[in-house]
C-alpha positions as CSV (number, residue, x, y, z in Angstrom):
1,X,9.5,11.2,-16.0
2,X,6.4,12.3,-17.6
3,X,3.1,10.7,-18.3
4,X,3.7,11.1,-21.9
5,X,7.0,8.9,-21.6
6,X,5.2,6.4,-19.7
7,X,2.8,3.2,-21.2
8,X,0.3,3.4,-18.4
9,X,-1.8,0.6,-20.0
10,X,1.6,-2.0,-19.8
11,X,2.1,-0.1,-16.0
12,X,-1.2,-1.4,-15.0
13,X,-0.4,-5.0,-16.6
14,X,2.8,-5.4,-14.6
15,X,0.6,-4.1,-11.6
16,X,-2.2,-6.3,-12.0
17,X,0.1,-9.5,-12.9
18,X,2.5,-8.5,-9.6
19,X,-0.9,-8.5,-8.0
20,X,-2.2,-11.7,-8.7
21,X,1.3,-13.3,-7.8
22,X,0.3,-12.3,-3.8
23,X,-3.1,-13.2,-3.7
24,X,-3.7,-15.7,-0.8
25,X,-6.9,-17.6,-0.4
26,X,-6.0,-17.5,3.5
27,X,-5.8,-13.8,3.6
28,X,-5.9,-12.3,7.1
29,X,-6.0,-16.1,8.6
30,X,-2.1,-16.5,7.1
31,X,-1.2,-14.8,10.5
32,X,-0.8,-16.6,14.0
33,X,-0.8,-14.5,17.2
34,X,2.0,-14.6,19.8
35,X,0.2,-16.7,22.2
36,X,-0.3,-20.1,23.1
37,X,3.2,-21.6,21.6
38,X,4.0,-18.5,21.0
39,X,3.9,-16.8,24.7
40,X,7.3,-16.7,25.2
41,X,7.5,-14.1,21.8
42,X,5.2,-12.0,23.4
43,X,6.6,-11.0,27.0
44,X,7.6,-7.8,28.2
45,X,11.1,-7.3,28.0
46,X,11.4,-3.8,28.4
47,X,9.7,-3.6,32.1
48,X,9.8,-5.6,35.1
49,X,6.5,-7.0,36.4
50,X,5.7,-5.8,39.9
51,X,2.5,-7.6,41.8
52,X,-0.1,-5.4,43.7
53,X,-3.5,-6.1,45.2
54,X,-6.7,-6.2,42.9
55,X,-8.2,-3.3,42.8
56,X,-11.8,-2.9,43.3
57,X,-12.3,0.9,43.6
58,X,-14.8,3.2,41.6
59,X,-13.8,5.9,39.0
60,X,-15.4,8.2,36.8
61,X,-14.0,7.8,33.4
62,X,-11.8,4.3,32.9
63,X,-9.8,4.2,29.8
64,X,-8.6,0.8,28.3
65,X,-5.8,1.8,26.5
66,X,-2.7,4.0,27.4
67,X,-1.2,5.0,24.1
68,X,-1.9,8.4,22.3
69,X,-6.1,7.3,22.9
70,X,-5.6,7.1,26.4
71,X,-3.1,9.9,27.2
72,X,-5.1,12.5,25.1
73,X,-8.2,11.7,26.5
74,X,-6.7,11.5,29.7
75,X,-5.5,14.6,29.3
76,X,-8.7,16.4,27.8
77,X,-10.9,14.9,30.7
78,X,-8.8,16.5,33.3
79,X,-9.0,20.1,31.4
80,X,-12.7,19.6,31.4
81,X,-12.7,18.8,35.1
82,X,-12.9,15.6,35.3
83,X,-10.4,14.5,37.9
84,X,-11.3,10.6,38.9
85,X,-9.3,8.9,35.5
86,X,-7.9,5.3,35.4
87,X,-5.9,4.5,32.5
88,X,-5.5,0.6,32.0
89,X,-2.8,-0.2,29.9
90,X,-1.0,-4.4,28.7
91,X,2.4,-2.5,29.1
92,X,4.5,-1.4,31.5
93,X,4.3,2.3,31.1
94,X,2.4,4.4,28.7
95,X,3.0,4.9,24.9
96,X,0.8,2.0,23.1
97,X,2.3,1.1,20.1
98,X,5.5,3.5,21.0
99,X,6.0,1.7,24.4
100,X,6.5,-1.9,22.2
101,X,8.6,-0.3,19.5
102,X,12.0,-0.1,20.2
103,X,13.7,-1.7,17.2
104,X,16.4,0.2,16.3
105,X,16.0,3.0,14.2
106,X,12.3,3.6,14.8
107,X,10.5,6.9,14.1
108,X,7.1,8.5,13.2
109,X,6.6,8.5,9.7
110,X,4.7,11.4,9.5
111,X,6.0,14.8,10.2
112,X,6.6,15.1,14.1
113,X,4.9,18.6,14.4
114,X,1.3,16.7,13.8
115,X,2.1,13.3,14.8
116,X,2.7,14.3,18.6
117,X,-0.2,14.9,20.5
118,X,-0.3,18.0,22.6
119,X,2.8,19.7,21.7
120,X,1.2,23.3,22.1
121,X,-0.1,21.9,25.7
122,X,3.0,20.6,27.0
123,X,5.4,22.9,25.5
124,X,7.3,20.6,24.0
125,X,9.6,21.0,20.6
126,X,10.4,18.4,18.8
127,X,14.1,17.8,17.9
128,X,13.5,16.9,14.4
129,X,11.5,17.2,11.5
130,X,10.0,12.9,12.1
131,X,11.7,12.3,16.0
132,X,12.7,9.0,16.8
133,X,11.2,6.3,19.6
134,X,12.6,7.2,22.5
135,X,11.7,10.8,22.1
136,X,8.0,9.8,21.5
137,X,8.4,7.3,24.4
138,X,9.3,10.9,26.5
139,X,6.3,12.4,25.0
140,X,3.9,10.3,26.5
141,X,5.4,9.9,29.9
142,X,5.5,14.0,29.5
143,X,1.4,13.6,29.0
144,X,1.0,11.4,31.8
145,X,3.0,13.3,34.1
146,X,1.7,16.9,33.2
147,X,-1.8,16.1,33.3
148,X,-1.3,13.8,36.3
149,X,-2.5,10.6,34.6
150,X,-0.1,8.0,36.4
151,X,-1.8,8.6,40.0
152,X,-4.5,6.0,38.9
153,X,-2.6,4.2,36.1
154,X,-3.1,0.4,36.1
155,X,-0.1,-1.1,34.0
156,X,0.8,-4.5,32.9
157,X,-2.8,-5.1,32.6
158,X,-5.4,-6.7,30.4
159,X,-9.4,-5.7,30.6
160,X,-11.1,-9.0,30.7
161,X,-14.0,-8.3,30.7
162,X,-16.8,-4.9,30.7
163,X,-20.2,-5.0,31.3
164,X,-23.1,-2.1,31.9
165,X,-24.7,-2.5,35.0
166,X,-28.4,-0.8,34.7
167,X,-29.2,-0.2,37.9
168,X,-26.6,1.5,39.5
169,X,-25.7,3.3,35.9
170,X,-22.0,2.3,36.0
171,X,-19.5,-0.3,34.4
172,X,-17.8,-3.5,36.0
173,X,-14.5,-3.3,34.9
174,X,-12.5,-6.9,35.5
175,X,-8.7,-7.3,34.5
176,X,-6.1,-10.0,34.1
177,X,-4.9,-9.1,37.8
178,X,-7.8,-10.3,39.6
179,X,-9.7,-6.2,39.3
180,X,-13.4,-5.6,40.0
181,X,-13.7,-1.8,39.5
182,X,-16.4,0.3,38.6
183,X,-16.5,3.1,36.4
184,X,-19.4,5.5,35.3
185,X,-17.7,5.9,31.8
186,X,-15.8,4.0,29.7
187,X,-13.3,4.8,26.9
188,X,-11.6,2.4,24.4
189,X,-8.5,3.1,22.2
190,X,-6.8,-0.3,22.4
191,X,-5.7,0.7,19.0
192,X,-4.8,-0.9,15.5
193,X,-1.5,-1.8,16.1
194,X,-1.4,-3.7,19.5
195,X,-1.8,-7.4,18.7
196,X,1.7,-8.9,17.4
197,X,1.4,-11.6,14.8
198,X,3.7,-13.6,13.0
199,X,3.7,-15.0,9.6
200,X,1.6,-18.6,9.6
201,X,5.1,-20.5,8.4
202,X,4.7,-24.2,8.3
203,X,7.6,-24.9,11.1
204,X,7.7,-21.4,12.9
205,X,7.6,-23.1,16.3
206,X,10.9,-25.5,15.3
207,X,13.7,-22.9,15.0
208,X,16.2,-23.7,17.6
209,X,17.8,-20.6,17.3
210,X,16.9,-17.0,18.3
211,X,13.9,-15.6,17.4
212,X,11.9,-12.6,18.1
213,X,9.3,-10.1,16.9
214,X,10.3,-6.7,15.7
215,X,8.2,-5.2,19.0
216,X,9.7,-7.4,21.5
217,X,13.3,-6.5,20.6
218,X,15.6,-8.6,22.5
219,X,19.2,-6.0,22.7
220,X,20.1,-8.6,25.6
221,X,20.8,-10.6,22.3
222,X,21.8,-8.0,19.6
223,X,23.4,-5.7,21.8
224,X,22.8,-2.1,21.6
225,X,19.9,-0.1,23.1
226,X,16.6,1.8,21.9
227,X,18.7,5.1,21.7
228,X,20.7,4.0,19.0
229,X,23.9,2.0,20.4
230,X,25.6,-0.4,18.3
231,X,24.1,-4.1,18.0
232,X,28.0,-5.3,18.8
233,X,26.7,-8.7,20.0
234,X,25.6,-9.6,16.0
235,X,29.1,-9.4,14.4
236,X,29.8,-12.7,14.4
237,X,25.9,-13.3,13.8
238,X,23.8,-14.5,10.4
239,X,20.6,-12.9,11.0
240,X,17.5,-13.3,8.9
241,X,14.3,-10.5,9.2
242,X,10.8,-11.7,7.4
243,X,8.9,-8.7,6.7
244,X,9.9,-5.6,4.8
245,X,6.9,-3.3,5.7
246,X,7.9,0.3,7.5
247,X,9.1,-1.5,10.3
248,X,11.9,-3.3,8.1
249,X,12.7,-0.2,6.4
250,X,13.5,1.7,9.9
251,X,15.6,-1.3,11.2
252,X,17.4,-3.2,8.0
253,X,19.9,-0.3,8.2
254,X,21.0,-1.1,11.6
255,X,21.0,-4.6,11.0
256,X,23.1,-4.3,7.9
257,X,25.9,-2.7,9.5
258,X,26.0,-4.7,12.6
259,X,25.3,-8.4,11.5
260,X,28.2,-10.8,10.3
261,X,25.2,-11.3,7.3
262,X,21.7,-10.0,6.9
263,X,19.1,-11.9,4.8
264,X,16.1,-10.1,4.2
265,X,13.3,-12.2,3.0
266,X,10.9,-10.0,0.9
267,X,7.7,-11.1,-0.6
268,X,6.4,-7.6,-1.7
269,X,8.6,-4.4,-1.8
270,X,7.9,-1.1,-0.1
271,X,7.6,2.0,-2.5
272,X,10.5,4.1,-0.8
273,X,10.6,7.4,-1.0
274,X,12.9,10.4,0.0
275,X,12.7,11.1,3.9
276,X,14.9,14.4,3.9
277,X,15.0,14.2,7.9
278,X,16.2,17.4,9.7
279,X,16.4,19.1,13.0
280,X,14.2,21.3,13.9
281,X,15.2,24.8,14.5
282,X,14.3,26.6,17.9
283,X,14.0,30.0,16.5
284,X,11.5,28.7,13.7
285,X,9.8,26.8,16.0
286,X,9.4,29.7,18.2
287,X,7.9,32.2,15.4
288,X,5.5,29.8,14.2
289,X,3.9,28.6,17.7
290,X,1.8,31.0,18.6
291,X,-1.8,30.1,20.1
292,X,-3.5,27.2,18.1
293,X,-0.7,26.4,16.1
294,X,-0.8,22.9,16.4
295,X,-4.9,22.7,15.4
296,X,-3.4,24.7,12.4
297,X,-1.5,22.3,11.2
298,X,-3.9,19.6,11.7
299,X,-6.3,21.5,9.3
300,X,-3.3,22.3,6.7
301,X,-2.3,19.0,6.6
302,X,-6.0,18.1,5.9
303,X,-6.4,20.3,3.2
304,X,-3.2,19.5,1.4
305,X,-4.6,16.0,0.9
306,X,-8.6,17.0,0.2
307,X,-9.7,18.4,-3.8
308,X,-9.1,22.0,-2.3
309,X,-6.3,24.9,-3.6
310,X,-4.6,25.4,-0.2
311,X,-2.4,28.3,-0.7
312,X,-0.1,27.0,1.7
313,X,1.6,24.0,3.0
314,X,3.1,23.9,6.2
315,X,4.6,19.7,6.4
316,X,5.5,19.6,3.3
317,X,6.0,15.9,3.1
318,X,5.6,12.7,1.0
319,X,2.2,12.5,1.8
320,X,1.1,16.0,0.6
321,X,3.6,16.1,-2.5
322,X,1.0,13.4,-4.3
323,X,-1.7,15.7,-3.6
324,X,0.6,18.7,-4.8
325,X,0.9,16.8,-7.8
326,X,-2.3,16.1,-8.3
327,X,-3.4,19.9,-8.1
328,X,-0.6,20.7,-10.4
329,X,-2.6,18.7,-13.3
330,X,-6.2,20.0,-12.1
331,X,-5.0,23.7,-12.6
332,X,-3.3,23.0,-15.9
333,X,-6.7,21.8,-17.5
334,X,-9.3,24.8,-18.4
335,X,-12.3,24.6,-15.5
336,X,-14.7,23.5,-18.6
337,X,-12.9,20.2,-18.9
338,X,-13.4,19.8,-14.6
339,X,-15.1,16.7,-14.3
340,X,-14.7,13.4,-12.0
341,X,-13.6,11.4,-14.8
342,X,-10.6,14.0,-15.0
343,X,-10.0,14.7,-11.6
344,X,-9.3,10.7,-11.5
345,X,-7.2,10.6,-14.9
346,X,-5.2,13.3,-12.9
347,X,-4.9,11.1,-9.6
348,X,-3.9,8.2,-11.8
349,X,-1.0,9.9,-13.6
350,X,0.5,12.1,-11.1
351,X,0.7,8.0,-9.4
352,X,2.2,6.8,-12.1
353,X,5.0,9.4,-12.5
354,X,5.3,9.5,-8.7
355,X,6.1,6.1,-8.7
356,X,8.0,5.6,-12.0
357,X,10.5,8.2,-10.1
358,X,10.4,5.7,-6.5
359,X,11.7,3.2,-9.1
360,X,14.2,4.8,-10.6
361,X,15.6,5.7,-7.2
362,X,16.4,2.1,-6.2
363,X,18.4,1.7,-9.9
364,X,20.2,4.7,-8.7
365,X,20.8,4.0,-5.1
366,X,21.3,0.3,-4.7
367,X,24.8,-1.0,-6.4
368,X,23.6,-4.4,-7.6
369,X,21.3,-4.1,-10.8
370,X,19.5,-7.6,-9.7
371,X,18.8,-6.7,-6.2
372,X,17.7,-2.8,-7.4
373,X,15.4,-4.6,-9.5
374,X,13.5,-6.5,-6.9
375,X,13.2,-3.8,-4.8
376,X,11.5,-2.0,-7.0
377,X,7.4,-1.7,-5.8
378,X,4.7,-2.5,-8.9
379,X,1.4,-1.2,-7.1
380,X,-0.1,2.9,-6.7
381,X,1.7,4.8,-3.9
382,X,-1.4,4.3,-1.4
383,X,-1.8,0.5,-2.2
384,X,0.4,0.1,0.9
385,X,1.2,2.3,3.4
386,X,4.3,4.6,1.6
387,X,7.6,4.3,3.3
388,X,10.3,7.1,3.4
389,X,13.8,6.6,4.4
390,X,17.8,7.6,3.0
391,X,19.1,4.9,4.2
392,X,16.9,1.4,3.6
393,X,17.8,1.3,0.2
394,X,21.6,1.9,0.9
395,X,22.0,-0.9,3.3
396,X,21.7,-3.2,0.5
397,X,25.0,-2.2,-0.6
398,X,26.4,-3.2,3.2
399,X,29.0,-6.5,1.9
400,X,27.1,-8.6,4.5
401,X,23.1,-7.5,3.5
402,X,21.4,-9.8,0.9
403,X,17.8,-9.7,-0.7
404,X,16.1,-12.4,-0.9
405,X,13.0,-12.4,-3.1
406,X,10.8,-14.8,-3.1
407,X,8.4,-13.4,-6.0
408,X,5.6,-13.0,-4.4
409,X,5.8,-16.9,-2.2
410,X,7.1,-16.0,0.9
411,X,9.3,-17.9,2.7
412,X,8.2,-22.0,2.5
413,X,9.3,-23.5,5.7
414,X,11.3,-22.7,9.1
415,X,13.8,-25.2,10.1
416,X,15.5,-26.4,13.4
417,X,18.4,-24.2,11.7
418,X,16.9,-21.4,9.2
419,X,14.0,-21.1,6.3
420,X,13.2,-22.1,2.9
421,X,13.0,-20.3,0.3
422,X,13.1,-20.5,-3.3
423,X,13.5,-23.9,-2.8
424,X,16.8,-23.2,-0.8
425,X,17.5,-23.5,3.0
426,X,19.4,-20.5,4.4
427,X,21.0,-21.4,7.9
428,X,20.8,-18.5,10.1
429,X,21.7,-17.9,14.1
430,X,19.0,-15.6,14.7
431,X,15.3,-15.0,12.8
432,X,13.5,-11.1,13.4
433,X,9.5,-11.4,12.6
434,X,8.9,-7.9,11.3
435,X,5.7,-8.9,10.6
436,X,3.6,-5.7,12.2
437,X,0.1,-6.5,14.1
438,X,-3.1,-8.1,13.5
439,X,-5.4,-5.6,11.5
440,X,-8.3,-7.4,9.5
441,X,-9.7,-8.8,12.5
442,X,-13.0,-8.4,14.6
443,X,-12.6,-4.9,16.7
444,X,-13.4,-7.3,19.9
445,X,-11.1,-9.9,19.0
446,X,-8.1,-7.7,18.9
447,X,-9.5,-5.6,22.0
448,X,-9.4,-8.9,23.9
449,X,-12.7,-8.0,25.5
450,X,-16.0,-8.0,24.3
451,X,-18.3,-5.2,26.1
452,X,-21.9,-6.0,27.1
453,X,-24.2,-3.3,27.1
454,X,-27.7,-3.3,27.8
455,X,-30.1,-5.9,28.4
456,X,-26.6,-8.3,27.8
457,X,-26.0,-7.5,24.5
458,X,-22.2,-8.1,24.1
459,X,-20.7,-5.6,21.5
460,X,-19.8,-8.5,18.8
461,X,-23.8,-9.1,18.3
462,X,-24.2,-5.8,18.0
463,X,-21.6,-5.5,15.2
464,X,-22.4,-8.9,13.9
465,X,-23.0,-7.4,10.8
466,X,-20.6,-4.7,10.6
467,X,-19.7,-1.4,12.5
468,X,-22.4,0.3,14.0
469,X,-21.9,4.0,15.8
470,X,-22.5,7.4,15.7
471,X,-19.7,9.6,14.8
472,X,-17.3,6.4,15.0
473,X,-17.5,7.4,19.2
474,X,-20.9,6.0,20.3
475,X,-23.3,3.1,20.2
476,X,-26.5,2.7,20.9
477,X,-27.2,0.4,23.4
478,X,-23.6,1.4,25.6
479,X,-24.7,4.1,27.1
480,X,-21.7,6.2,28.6
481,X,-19.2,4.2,26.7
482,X,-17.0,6.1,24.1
483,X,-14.5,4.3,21.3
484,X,-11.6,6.5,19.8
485,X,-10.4,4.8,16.3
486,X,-10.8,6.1,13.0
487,X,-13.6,4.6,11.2
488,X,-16.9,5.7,10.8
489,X,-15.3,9.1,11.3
490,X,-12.2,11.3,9.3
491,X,-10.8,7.8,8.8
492,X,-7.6,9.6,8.1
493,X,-5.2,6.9,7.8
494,X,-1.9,9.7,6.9
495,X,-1.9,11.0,10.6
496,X,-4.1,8.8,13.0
497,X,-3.2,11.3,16.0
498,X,-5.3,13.8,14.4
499,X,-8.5,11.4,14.7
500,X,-7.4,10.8,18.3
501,X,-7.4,14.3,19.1
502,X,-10.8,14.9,17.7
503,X,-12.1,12.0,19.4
504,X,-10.8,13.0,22.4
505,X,-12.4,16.7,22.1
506,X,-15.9,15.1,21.7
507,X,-16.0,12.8,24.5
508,X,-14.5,15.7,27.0
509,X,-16.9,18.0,26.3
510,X,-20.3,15.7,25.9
511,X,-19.0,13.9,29.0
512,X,-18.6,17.6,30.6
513,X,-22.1,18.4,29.6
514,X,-23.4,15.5,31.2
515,X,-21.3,15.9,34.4
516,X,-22.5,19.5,34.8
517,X,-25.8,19.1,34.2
518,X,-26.0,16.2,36.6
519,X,-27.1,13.3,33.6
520,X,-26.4,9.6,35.1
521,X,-26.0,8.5,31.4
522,X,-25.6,9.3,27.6
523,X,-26.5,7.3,24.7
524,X,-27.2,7.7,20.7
525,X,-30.7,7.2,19.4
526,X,-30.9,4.7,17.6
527,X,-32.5,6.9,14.8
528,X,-29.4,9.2,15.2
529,X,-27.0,6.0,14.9
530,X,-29.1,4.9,12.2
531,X,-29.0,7.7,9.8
532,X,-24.9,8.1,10.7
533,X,-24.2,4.4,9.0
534,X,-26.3,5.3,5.9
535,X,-24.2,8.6,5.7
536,X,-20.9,6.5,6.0
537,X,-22.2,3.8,3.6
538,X,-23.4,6.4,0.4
539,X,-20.1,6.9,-0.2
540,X,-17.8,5.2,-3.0
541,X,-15.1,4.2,0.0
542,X,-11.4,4.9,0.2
543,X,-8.9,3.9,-2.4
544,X,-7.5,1.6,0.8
545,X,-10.3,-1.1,-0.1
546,X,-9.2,-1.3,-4.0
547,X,-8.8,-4.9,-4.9
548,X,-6.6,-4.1,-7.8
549,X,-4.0,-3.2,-5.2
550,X,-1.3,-5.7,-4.3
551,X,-2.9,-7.2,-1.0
552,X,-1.8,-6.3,2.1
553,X,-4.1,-4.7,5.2
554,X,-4.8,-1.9,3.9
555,X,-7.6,-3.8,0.8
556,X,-7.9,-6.6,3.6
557,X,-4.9,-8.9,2.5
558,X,-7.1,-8.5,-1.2
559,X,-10.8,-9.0,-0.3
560,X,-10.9,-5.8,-0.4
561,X,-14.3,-4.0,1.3
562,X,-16.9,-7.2,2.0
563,X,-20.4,-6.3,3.4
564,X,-19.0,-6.3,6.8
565,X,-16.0,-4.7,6.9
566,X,-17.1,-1.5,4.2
567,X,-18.5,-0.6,7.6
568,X,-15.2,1.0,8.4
569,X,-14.9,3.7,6.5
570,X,-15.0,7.4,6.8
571,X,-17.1,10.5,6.0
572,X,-18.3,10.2,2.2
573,X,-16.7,13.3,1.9
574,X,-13.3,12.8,3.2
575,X,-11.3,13.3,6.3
576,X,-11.4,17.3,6.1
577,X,-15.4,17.1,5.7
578,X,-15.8,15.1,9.0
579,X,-13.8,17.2,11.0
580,X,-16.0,20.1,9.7
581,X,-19.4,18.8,10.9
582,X,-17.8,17.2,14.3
583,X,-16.7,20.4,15.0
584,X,-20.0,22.0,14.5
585,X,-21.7,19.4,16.3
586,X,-19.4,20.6,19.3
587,X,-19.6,23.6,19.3
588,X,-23.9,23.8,19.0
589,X,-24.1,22.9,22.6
590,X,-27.1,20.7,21.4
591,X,-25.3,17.3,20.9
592,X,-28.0,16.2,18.0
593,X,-28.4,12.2,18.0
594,X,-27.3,12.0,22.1
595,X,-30.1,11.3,24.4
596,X,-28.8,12.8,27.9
597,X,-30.5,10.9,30.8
């Protein structure tokens, strides 16, 4: 399919009417949490609870947080020297996100060689080209055991509450187990995709049959096990899932196969692409890591997705073939003709074929024309996060696997025995919320805690008017207090590991500095923090924030960017330009916009 076979002005009709179908006055408030009448949804099921004393120690560095934020900075802070580290983590082990995810069929969904953290550091090899859960879940514990992070792990806990204590120069850390430590740093990588919600359906609390969310997966009632077992206990079961985002797309196949009947309830399709999963050779692996490998990959992935000519692209996935794509048309136009108003026609058409051809694939793949049809995803390729997967679409032609579309509408109602939708109860045994976690909120209200730095400002007033740091890692007025999340940074949303790493690298070595040197704290200026915001906010933002996208969390359910949240974007000049300048910064010695006390 080629742009000249294509009506791009009837493609971005269809687009903007399938758009205005899914616009929601409600927007991120359509989403409840699982608390309250919902805390049953919400325990651990994975990991027994075991009681210990409060703690009321002191550390050097505490870290709230114990996924890939935690174990990398972890990790980092004990190569620099730093040996006193408390990682405080809700779950019962390490992994974050990865410790909660154990639907079946769950894997990384971008290319395992830069989505694992510290690969050339621990050694490790992953088995295949995007690894599953439990291998990730290894990967971590791997981290924490290498760099000897579980000594002073505090799991199956919740920071309450932090506050910056002036005259002794530390931080009172309190937790939901009755903890009153202090720390003379802090670190906070609680992560995008920690809070559970469900969808706010009138009647989610009356179902009186099984229900569960996607990250609380109950095998005690499907059967089976995170390593792939089969779900034997659903064959005589009529099971519905709501939600058919990339965590619907890893576990429908399963479902499909082992359920008496599967109903998937689908207000907005996924674009699906081609996954093309595949071991990964030893030999290979062994003539490509040499020293640095890893940071090497990192910077090719980068530079496969900037407006550079890479020679070279090492992953090779569905995230750098748009960008391929895209170069493809920029070198078949003369230089003369360069301009921005080309490079974007060239953007928008290599998206239109791209996703003319995702299209296509569900007429090919999926047996029923109807169901093909309404599968088929009317937005850009980076409206929503892009899915890939060989089998998602296949499990549709399971005799026991039915769509149901709802247009746009969602499903109505929940019953005592099923949902609504279409007008039309379904009765099911068993409903699975794959509904992800809460994105568009406040950072504090999905931390859970809400910092107070100096002179008892608490971190919301400080951000009452949107994000306010230097480098996305610092703010002025909490001194010796670090963040690791994307925005006001690379903001690279294709491989967040990468921003953690980075992160990770700048707080080890400033906090080294000040260690060595003997500095009681470390702040920005407020100048320095100043001048960082005004740098973030001259650019044009991310395509992410695009209104004329189907909502969903990455335009902020279809606000799109509002005064406060444009806050939270990257570098004006993209992910690879960040991670230029941070790495400058580093490497200076001089730490410009840090006042060392």
């Amino acid at each position: 399919m080629t742009v000249s076979t294509l009506d791009k002005d009837a493609l971005k009709q269809k687009y903007a009417e399938e758009r205005d179908k899914r616009l929601r006055a409600d927007g991120n408030a359509q989403y409840v949490r699982l608390e309250g009448t919902f805390d049953d949804l919400a325990a651990d099921p994975y990991t027994p609870w075991t009681d210990r004393e409060p703690v009321t120690d002191h550390v050097t560095f505490a870290f709230i947080g114990g996924g890939f934020a935690g174990l990398v900075v972890g990790a980092r802070l004990k190569q620099a020297g730093i040996d006193s580290v408390r990682i405080i983590e809700k779950g019962g082990d390490f992994g974050g996100t990865w410790y909660w995810n154990r639907y079946p069929g769950a894997q990384c969904d971008t290319a395992s060689m830069i989505y694992l953290p510290l690969l050339e550091e621990t050694g490790h090899m992953p088995s295949e080209k995007y690894v599953h859960a439990p291998e990730i879940r290894d990967h971590c514990g791997r981290i924490g055991q290498q760099f000897g992070l579980y000594d002073q792990a505090l799991f199956h806990t919740e920071v309450t509450g932090l506050e910056w204590q002036d005259d002794a120069k530390h931080w009172l850390v309190k937790t939901s187990r009755g903890d009153a430590f202090t720390a003379k740093y802090i670190g906070m990588g609680t992560g995008p995709l920690h809070v559970a919600k469900l969808p706010g359906i009138d009647g989610v609390e009356t179902f009186k049959g099984k229900a569960f969310h996607t990250s609380r997966w109950d095998y005690a009632y499907t059967g089976g096990s995170p390593d792939g077992a089969p779900m034997d206990r659903l064959k005589d079961k009529r099971v519905a899932i709501i939600g058919t985002g990339a965590t619907a797309v890893q576990c429908v196949p399963h479902l499909a196969k082992a359920a008496k009947e599967l109903l998937v309830f689908q207000r907005t399709p996924s674009s699906v692409d081609v996954r093309n999963n595949e071991p990964i050779d030893r030999e290979w692996f062994d003539s490509i890591a040499s020293p640095g490998w890893q940071q090497r990959w990192y910077d090719n992935f980068v530079d496969n997705q900037s407006q550079g000519f890479p020679e070279e692209d090492y992953v090779m996935d569905g995230w750098t073939e748009l960008s391929r794509r895209i170069r493809e048309k920029v070198r078949a136009m003369p230089p003369t003709q360069w301009s921005p108003e080309t490079l974007l026609e060239a953007f928008e058409d290599a998206d239109f074929e791209k996703m003319e051809e995702i299209r296509k694939r569900c007429e090919t793949v999926v047996n029923d024309k109807e169901t093909a049809e309404n599968l088929k995803a009317w937005y850009r390729q980076l409206c929503k996060r892009p899915c890939f997967h060989d089998q998602y679409l296949q499990a549709f032609n399971e005799p026991g696997a039915r769509l149901i579309h709802t247009d746009g509408k969602g499903v109505e109602r929940i019953t005592e025995n099923g949902l609504i939708a279409n007008g039309e109860e379904y009765q099911v045994d068993c409903i699975i919320y794959a509904s992800g976690f809460e994105v568009g909120s406040d950072y504090t209200a999905r931390a859970g805690f809400d910092p107070v730095g100096r002179n008892g400002v608490a971190l919301s007033e400080a951000w009452a008017q949107g994000m306010r740091t230097l480098h996305g890692v610092h703010v002025h007025g909490f001194p010796n207090a670090f963040i690791v999340q994307p925005s006001q940074a690379a903001n690279l949303i294709s491989n967040v590991p990468h921003n953690i790493v980075d992160h990770a690298n700048t707080i080890s070595t400033v906090v080294a500095h000040a260690e060595t040197n003997g500095f009681q704290q470390v702040e920005p200026t407020l100048a320095a923090q100043d001048a960082w915001v005004s740098l973030v906010l001259s650019g044009q933002g991310m395509m992410i924030g695009n209104t004329e996208c189907t909502p969903g969390y990455y335009n902020n359910e279809g606000a799109g960017l509002t005064e406060k949240n444009r806050h939270q974007l990257g570098h004006p000049g993209g992910a690879k330009a960040f991670f230029a300048h941070i790495a400058q910064w580093r490497d200076s010695g001089r730490f410009d916009g840090l006042d060392f006390t």
